[in-house]
N, C-alpha and C positions, 0 to 999 in steps of 0.2 A: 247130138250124142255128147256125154260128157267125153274129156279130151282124158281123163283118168278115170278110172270104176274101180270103185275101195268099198269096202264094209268098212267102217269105223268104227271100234266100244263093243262091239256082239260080246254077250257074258260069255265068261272066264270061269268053266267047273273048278272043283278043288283040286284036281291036278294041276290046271296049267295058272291058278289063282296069285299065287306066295311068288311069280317068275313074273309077275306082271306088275306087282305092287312094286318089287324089287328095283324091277329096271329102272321104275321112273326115278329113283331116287338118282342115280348117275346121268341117264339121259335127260333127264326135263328136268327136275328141280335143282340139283347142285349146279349148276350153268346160270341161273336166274341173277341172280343178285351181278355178275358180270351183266348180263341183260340191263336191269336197270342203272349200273355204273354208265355205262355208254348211251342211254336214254338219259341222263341227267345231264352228261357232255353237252350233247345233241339241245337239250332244251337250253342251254348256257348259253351257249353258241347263239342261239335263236332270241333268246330275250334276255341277254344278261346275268342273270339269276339262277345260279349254281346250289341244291341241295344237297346232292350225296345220299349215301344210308342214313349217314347220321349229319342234325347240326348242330356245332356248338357255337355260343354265345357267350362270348366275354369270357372264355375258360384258360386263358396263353398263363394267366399266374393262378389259379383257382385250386383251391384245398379241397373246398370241398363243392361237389356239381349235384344238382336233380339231374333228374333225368325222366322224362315224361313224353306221353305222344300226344298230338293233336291240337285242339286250342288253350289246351293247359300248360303245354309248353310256352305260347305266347302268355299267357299272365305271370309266368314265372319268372319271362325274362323282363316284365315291368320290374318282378320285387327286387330280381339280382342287383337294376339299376339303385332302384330305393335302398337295395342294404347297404353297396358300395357305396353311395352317398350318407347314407347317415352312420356311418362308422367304418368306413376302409375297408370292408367285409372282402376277405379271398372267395369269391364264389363265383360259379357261374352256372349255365343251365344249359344241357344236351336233349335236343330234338330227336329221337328217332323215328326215323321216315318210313323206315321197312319194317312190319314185325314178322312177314312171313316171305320167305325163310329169315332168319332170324339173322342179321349183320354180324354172326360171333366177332369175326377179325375185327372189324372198323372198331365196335363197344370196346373191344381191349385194347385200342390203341385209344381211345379218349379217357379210358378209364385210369389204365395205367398211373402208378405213380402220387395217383388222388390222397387225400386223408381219408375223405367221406364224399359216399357217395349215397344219395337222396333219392329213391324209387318211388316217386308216386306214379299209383294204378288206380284205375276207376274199376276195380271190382274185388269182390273178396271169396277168398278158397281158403276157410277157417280149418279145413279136414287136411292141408296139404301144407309142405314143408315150407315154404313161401310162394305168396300170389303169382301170376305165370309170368311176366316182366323180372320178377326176381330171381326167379328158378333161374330164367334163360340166362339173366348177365351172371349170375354165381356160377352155373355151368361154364361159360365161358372163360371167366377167368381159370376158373378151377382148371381148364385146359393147359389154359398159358402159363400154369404154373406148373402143372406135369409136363409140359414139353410138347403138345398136339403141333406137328406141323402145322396146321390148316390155322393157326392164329400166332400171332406174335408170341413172343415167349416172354416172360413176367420173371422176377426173383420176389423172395417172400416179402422184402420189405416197400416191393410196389404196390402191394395186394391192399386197397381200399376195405376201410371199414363199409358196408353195407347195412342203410337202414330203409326201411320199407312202410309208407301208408297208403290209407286207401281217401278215397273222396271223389265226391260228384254222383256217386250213386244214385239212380232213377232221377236224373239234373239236379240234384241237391249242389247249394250253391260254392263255389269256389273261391274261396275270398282274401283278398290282400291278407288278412289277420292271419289265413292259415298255412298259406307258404312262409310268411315271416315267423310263424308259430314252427312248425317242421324243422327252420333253419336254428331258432334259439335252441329247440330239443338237443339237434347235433351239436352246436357249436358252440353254444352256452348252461346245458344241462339244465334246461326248463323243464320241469316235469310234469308227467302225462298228471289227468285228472284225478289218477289215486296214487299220486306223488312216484311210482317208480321214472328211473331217470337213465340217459346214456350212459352216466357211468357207474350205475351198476348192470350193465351189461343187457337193456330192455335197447332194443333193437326196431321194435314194431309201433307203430302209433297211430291215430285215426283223427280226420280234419273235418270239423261241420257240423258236426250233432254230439248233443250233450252224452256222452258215453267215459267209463272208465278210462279208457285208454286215450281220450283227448287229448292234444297241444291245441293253445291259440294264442298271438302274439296280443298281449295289451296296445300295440302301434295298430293303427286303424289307419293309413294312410288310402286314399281314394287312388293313387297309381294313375290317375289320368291324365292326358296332355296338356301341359298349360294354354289356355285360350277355349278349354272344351265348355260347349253346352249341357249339362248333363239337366235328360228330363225325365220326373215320375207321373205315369196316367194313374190317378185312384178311379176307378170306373165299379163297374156290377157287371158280373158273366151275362150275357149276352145283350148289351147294350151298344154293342162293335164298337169298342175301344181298340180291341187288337185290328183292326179291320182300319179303325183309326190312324195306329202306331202303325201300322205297316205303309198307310199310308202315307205317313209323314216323316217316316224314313226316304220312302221311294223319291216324294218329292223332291228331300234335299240332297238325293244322290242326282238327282236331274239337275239342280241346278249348278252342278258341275260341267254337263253341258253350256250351258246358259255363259260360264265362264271364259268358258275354254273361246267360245263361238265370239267371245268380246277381247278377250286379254288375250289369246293363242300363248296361254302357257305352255311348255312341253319337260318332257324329263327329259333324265339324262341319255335315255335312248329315243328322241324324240316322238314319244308317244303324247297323250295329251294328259297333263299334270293331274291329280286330284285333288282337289283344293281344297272343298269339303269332305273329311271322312266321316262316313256313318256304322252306326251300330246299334242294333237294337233287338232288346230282349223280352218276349213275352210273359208271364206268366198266368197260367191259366191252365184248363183240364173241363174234364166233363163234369166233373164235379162243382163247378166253380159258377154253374148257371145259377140264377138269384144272388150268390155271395158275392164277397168282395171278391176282385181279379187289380190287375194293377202289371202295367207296363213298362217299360226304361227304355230310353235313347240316348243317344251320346253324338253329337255332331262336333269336330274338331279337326283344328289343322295341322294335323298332325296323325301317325294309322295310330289306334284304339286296340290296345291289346288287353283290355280289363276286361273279360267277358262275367258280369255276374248283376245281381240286383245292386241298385244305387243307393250306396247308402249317403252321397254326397253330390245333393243335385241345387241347380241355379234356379230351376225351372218345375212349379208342381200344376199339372191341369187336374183340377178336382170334379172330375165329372160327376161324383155322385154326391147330393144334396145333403146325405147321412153320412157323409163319412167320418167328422167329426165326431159322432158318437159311436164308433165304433173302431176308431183306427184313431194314429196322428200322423193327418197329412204332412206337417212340419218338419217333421222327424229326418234330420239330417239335413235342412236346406241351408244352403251355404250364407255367409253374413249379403244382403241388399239384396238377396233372391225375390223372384216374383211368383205368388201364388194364383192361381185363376179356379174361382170359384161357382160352381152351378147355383145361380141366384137369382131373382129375376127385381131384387132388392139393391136398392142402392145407398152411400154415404151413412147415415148413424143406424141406418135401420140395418141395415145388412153387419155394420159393427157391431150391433148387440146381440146378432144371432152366433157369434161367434162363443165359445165357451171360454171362461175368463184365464184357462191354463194356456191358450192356442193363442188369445191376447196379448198374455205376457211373453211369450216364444217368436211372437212376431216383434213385438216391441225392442224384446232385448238383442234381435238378430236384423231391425232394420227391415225386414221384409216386407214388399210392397204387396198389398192386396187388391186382387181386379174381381170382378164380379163378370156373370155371364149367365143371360136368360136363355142359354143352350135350348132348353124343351120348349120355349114359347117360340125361339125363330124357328125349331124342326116340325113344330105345329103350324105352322104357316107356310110350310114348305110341298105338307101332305096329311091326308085324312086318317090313314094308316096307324092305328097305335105302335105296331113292329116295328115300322120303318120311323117313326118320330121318335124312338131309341136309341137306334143304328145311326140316325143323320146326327142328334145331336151331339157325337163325336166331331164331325167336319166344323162343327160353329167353333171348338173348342182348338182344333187346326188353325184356322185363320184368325184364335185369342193367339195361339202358339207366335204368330210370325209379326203381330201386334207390338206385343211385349219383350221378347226376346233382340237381343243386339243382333241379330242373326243377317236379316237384312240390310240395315246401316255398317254393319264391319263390311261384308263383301261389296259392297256400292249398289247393290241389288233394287230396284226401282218397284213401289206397287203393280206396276201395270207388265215389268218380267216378270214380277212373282205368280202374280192371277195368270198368265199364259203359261208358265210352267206347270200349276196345277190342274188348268185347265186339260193340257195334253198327260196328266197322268188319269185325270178321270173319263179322260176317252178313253186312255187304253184300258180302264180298270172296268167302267160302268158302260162305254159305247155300245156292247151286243145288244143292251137295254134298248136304247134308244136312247133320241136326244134331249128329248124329256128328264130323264134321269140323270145327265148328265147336268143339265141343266137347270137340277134344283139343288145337287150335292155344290155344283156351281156357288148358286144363291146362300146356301148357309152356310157355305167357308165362307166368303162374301159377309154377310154382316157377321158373322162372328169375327171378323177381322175390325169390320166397320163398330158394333155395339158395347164389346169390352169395355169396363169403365174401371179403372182404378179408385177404391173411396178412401179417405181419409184415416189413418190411422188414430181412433179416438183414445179415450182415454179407459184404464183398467177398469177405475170402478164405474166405467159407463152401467145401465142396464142391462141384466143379463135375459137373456129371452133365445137364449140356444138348443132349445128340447127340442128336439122332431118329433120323439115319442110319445106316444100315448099309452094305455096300459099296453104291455103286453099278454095277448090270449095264450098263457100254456097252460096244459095241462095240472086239475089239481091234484099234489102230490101230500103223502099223508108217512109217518113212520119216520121220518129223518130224524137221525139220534135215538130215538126208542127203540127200547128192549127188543128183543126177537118174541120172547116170550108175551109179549103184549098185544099179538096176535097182528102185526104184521112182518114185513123182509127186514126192518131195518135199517134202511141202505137206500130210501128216497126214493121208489116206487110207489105207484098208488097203493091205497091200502087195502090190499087184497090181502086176506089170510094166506100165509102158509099154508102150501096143500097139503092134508096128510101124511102121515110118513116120511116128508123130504125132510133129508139129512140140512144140517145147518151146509151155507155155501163156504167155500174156499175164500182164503180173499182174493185170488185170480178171477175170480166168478160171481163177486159184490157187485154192485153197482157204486155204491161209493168210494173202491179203488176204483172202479173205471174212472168215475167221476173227478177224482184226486187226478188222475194225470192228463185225460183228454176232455174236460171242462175246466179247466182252471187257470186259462187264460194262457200256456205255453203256444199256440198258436204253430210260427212254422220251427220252434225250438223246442217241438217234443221232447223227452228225453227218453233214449235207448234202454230200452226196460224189458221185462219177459214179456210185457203187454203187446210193443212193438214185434217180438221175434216170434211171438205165436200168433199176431193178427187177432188175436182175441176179444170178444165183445161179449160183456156181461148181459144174459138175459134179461129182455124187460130194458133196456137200455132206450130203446126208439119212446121208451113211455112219455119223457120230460122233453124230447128232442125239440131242436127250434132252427128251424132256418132264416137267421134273425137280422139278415138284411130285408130285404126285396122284399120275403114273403112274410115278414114279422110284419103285425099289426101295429099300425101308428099313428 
């Protein structure tokens, strides 16, 4: 028998409803935030490492603070470091930890006294007075200048300017350029992208996509820790490139084991140190099967608070054979980086297949070039076409630990490295069996072993870089011609006009669609009616090309 007998929650008619909701506000939720004050003691106590409702970072002399939650808070506090360094900048960056119930006191005690205060939100409420992060600390203050016991009390001339953006939406990316861009708005009257500025009184602003109300800083600093690996996968959706990247994160967080069990480093609470930090960033979607996909890692010693695509890496594994013709793998790699290429060609012949702009980018930046017959070791591995896709990422892992200083900085020996990845592919691949483990084995294996660095030749070598053949699309008839010449216009095949239809809008042409989503803007669409009504011109799927993987060549 139970030791108490309760009904718990039985529905609440409309008389006794409004007495119910009520209560909890004094009993259960006003008590909460003392709740977690004394849970964060408790966890202090226990591991050192003290949060609060709120954290600040570098704010003891700070003008002006962000204020953000979650891992945007960590990237900010990279930039605050970078601004302080590159110009004495008064700033700093406030963590909040709680947003329900909402910390009113703690925020007006950090707030307090500020010039400017910096609200980024990942979301947007365009029909409301400001986004909900906004609402709540202007509420709050607006307290503390009326007098609310329940928070500190403010005088007028404490009361922070408040500005407010949005970014990261559906993971749109967050970038060093756009917290230092947020900070010049406030602090240097950078103006948004149709030039209104902070001081004529524009308050609002938006980071990462080409829209009116944009800031971005021209500094493009990478924020990352000195001594970091920073690595790009150029891969094709479903080729397990991410399956790859995950794994070759996982690995190199093991091999902190590996360290600890030789050196017995410890922290300052003698736990066991972490020596390598990792981080890694997918990108990819359902969408993304046959096209390009492409991944990021970050290994350094030091923690990684950059969370976003790399625009500044040491290290590119080029898994996919076309990539050169339809992206640049280059793009960003740092001076004496090493690229690793899907090739099954070596020394001038594999130089000439290189396109003569990708030439000159290696030349003028030093970059070392490896080759890798990824598909031919994963075809010796297994008869499977699926799976000689998925494994030729592992060949491209063990180019990864080849080439990379990764191994010789830590002291790390070939035969810990192969036992460290050995016990992650047991735990990854073992329910398989040992079979499988045992060939993913084999082609990290010679992909570690086969990699071949070729010669940096000369510009005007031969150029012999085409993958493609023609491509099969559809043929299209009317581009530029008249409406009245008896077809749309607008790049459709040439079908007449059906009777009676009215001429189209130009929301509903095909060649505005084509102007913005064929015209090679990629992931820097730009913010348009096109975007906000999701709109797609009819007749649009006519010319369409999925013109990696499934593009004829």
């Amino acid at each position: 028998a139970l030791p108490i007998s309760v009904l718990l929650g039985p529905v609440q008619n409309h008389e006794h409803y409004m007495q119910g909701v009520v209560a909890r506000r004094n009993n259960f939720v006003e008590p909460i935030l003392e709740f977690f004050e004394k849970a964060y003691a408790d966890f202090a106590e226990l591991t050192g490492r003290y949060y609060g409702l709120v954290s600040q970072y570098r704010c003891e002399d700070a003008e002006t603070v962000f204020v953000a939650l979650g891992s945007a808070a960590e990237n900010i506090e990279a930039a605050v470091d970078h601004l302080r360094q590159r110009e004495n900048a008064k700033v700093g960056s406030i963590h909040i930890n709680v947003i329900r119930p909402f910390p009113e006191a703690a925020v007006v005690k950090a707030l307090a006294g500020r010039k400017h205060v910096i609200v980024l939100e990942r979301t947007d409420e365009p029909m409301a007075g400001d986004n909900p992060m906004g609402r709540d600390i202007r509420t709050a203050l607006n307290k503390a200048l009326q007098g609310d016991p329940a928070v500190p009390r403010i005088s007028a001339d404490q009361m922070p300017r408040l500005f407010g953006g949005i970014y990261g939406l559906g993971s749109r990316d967050f970038r060093p350029e756009h917290i230092l861009g947020a900070y010049e708005f406030v602090a240097h009257n950078r103006p948004r992208k149709d030039g209104r500025t902070a001081s004529d009184g524009t308050s609002f602003f938006v980071l990462g996509i080409d829209h009116p109300y944009e800031v971005t800083s021209k500094d493009t600093p990478s924020l990352l820790p000195e001594g970091a690996v920073a690595v790009r996968f150029h891969s094709v959706g479903g080729w397990g490139a991410i399956t790859t990247g995950k794994n070759l994160g996982a690995i190199i967080g093991d091999l902190n084991d590996l360290l600890y069990e030789r050196d017995k480093v410890v922290d300052e609470f003698d736990n066991p140190k972490e020596i390598i930090h990792v981080s890694a960033n997918p990108k990819y979607g359902s969408e993304k099967k046959g096209a390009p996909t492409s991944y990021f890692m970050i290994a350094a010693p030091e923690r990684i608070r950059v969370n976003c695509d790399l625009r500044h890496v040491n290290v590119v594994l080029c898994c996919d054979p076309k990539a050169f013709t339809h992206t640049n793998p280059l793009d960003g790699m740092a001076q004496g980086g090493s690229l690793v290429w899907e090739s099954d060609e070596e020394g001038e012949q594999a130089w000439e297949r290189l396109p003569l702009w990708a030439r000159k980018q290696i030349i003028d930046k030093g970059i070392r070039v490896f080759t890798l017959p990824g598909f031919k070791i994963a075809r010796e591995a297994t008869d499977r076409g699926d799976l000689q896709l998925r494994m030729q990422g592992n060949a491209f892992l063990g180019a990864f630990f080849r080439v990379s200083s990764l191994l010789e900085e830590f002291k790390i020996t070939p035969e810990q490295f192969r036992d460290a990845v050995h016990k992650q592919y047991v735990k990854k691949f073992g329910k398989l069996g040992d079979a499988v483990v045992n060939s993913n084995m084999t082609v990290m294996t010679k992909g570690f072993e086969l990699v071949r660095e070729i010669k940096v030749g000369e510009l005007s070598a031969a150029d012999r870089s085409t993958l493609r053949g023609k491509a099969l699309l559809p043929v299209i008839g009317g581009v530029g011609a008249p409406i009245d010449e008896g077809n749309c216009g607008s790049g459709c095949r040439s079908y007449p006009v059906p009777g009676g239809q009215a001429a189209r809008t130009p929301l509903t042409t095909i060649a505005a669609f084509d102007s913005e989503f064929r015209s090679s803007y990629g992931y820097n669409q730009p913010s348009t009616p096109f975007a906000a009504l999701g709109i797609m011109a009819a007749g649009s799927g006519d010319t369409a090309s999925k013109y990696v993987a499934r593009r004829e060549t």
